[in-house]
N, C-alpha and C positions, 0 to 999 in steps of 0.2 A: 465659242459663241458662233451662230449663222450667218453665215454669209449675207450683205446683204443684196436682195436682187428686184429686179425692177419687175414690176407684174402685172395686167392690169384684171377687170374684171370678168372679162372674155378669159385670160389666160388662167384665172380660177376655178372657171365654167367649165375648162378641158380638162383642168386637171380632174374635176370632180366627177366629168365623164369617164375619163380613164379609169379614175379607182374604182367605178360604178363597176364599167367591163370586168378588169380583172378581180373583183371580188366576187362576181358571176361564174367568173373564170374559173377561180380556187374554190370557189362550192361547187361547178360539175366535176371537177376533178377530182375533190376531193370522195363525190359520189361515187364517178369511175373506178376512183381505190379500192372502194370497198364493194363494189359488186362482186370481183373473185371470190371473197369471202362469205358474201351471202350467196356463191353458187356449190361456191363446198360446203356450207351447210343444209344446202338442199338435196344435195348427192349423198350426205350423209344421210340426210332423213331420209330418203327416198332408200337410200341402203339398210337402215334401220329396219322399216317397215315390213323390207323384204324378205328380213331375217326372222322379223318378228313371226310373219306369215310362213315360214319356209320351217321353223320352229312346230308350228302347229300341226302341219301338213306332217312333215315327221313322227310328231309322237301318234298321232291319227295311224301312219303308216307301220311305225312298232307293235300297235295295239293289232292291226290285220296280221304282222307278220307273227304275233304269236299266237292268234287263232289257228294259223294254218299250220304253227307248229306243235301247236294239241292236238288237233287232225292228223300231225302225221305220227303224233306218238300212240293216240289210241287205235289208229289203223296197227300199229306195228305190235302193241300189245293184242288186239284182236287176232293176228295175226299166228301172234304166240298160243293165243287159246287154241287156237285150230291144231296147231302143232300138239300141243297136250293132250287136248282132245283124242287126236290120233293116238297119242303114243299110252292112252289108259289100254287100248284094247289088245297091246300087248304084253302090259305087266302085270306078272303072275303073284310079285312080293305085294302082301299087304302095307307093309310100312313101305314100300315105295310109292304105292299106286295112294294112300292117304298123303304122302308126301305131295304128289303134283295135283292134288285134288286141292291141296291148299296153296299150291302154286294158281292154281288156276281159279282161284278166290280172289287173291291176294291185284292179280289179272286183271280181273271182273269190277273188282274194289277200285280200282285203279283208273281204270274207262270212266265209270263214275263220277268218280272225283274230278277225272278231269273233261268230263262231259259238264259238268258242273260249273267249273270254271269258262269252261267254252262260252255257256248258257249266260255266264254276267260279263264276260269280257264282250258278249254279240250286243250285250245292251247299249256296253261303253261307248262300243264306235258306232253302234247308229247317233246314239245321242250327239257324240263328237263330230262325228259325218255333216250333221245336221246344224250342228252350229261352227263347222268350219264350213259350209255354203254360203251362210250369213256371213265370215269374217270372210271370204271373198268376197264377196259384193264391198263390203267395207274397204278391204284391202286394194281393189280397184279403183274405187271413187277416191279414197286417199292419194293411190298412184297418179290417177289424173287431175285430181288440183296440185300436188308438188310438180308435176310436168307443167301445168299449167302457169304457176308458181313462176318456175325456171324460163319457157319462154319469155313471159313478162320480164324479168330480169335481164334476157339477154338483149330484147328488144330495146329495152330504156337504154341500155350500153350503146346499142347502133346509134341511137337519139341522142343521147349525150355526147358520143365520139361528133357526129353530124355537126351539132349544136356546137362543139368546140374550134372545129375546123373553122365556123362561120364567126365565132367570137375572138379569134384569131386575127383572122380577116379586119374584123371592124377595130381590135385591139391597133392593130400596126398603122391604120388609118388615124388614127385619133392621134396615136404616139408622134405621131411626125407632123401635127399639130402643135404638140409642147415643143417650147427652148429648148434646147439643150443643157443650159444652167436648169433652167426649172425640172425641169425630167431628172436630173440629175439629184438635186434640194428633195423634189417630192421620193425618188427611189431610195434615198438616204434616211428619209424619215418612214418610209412605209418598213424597208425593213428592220427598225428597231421596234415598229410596233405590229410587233406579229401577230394575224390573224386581227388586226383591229383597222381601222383607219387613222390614214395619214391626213386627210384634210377633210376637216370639221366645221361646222359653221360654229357660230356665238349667239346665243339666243338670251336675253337679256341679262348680257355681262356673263353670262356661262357656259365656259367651254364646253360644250355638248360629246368631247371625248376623256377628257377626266374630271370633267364636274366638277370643275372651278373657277370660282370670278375672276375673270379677266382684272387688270388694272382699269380703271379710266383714262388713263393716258394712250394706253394699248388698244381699248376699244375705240375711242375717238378719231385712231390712227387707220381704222378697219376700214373709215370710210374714205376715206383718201386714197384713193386706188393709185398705185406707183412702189410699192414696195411691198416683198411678200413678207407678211407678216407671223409670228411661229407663237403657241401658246407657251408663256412663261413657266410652265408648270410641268406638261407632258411635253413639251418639245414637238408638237403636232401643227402641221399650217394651219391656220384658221383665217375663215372667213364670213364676211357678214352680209345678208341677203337685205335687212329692212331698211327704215328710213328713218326711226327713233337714234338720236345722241345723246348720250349722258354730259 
């Protein structure tokens, strides 16, 4: 059972200040927590983006580098024709000289086919060239609102650190306003009701922290200022602002 302790209506007023602050308190902080988190996930996205685009660029760059390596294969077959070329006008053997006649088909066959492929792989990377321009453009504009993004993020961090420093401040001023019994009663009760409040008012006959009717002996008692009063239900201080009794 609670202690009982003397209180009056001022020393209500502070407490409900106090829990005012530090509930302030524990929501920029609990902001500040989680900004890391929404800054590595903007690192990631920003990473993402980079790969995504950096992917593109890539296959974009395969595609020129095997243009330039069918260029260097039909140069080299060309190359062999000449070779062959030359070397008809020294052989004497029929089936040799039919022999590099069909080398030099097979050659000729060969440039083609891969002049051919030249011809649709030159299509690919304009076409690609041309809508990896446009995914830059894209690729930028994304970069600069995730940067933009991440500023904002870190800026609200300086503002909330700021903001805490100053709620601090007003925190330790107000605290040394409460008893020390009461400071002690309301600290006992706020941490058993985690993330909730510790002191409630009663709004006709209903504890407005676990929404339940007071007694009438209890609430009659709300208005007699001289004792702190605790909801029989949640174990939560309560207090009464109006001027109706039951």
């Amino acid at each position: 059972m609670a202690e009982t302790l003397e209180s009056t209506k001022e020393d209500i007023t502070v407490l409900v200040s106090l829990q005012e602050i530090e509930n302030e308190r524990d929501r920029l902080k609990a902001l500040l927590d989680d900004i890391p988190g929404r800054l590595s996930l903007i690192d990631s996205r920003l990473e993402e983006a980079g790969a995504r685009f950096k992917e593109r660029e890539e296959a974009v760059s395969a595609k020129r580098k095997a243009y330039r390596d069918y260029e260097t294969e039909i140069q080299n077959r060309q190359e062999s024709i000449k070779k062959s070329d030359a070397k008809l006008m020294s052989i004497k053997n029929n089936k040799e000289y039919q022999a590099v006649l069909k080398e030099i088909d097979d050659l000729k066959r060969q440039c083609s086919e891969l002049e051919d492929k030249m011809l649709e792989l030159l299509f690919a990377v304009e076409k690609e060239e041309a809508s990896l321009a446009d995914a830059k453009k894209e690729f930028e504009q994304q970069v600069a609102r995730i940067k933009q993004e991440k500023r904002e993020a870190e800026e609200e961090r300086e503002k909330i650190k700021k903001r805490l420093v100053e709620i601090e401040a007003d925190h330790e001023q107000i605290k040394a306003r409460v008893a020390p019994a009461l400071l002690e009663a309301y600290m006992s009760v706020r941490k058993q009701i985690a993330g909730g409040k510790a002191v409630v008012e009663v709004k006709d006959c209903v504890c407005q922290g676990c929404f339940m009717n007071i007694p009438p002996q209890t609430y009659n008692e709300l208005y007699r200022a001289g004792t702190l009063k605790y909801c029989p239900f949640c174990n939560r201080i309560i207090y009464h602002n109006g001027s109706n009794q039951v």
